[in-house]
Steps between C-alpha positions, in 0.01 A plus 500: 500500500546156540713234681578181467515258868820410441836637547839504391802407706311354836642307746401179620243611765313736234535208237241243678253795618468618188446182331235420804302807413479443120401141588217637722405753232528282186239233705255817602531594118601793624850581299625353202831678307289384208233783615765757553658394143165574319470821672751682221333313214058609572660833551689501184268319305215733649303680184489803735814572618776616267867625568629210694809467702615264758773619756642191703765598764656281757433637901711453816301348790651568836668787699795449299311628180424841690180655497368266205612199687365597839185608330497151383592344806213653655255390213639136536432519870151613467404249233662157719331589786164568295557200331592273832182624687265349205720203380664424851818370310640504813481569852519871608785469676691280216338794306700774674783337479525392121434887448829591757661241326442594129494890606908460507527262237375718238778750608797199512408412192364825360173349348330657217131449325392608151222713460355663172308772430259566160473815352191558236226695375181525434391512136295800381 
């Protein structure tokens, strides 16, 4: 499964973060929605692989999305702080904040991402 970086329906602490972490990951070469685009197409235009389906499926992010979204939440958490310890976006402390700050924006304004999943199979 894949997911794209950025959401649906943030608020305007999320908004600027987010764009400040694709800016640090577009320099670095890192992330490019161009990259996650082609993903569908080498699979589907893979000489191997036969059967193809893409599933895409919008996901809540936040407690207010339940399990899912506090499954999420966590996985958001984990990755900002990763991601701050390397990049130093930010100060720690600013750090813990932004991530108190966006924690109950995604449930105020009940932010979603899009992921997608790609079925397939091997050719015999």
């Amino acid at each position: 499964m894949e997911f794209r970086i950025d959401y649906e329906n943030y608020g305007p602490i999320t908004k600027p973060g987010n764009d400040q972490v694709l800016d640090y990951l577009r320099k670095k070469e890192i992330y490019s929605e161009m990259n996650i685009n082609m993903i569908t197409q080498l699979i589907k235009n893979s000489p191997y692989l036969t059967e193809f389906y893409k599933l895409e499926k919008k996901g809540p992010i936040g407690n207010w999305g339940g399990e899912f979204g506090s499954l999420m939440l966590e996985n958001y958490k984990i990755k900002r702080r990763s991601l701050n310890s390397i990049a130093k976006l930010i100060s720690d402390d600013e750090h813990e904040e932004f991530i108190k700050a966006v924690s109950m924006e995604f449930d105020e304004y009940k932010t979603t991402f899009e992921n997608f999943r790609i079925f397939c199979r091997k050719k015999f």
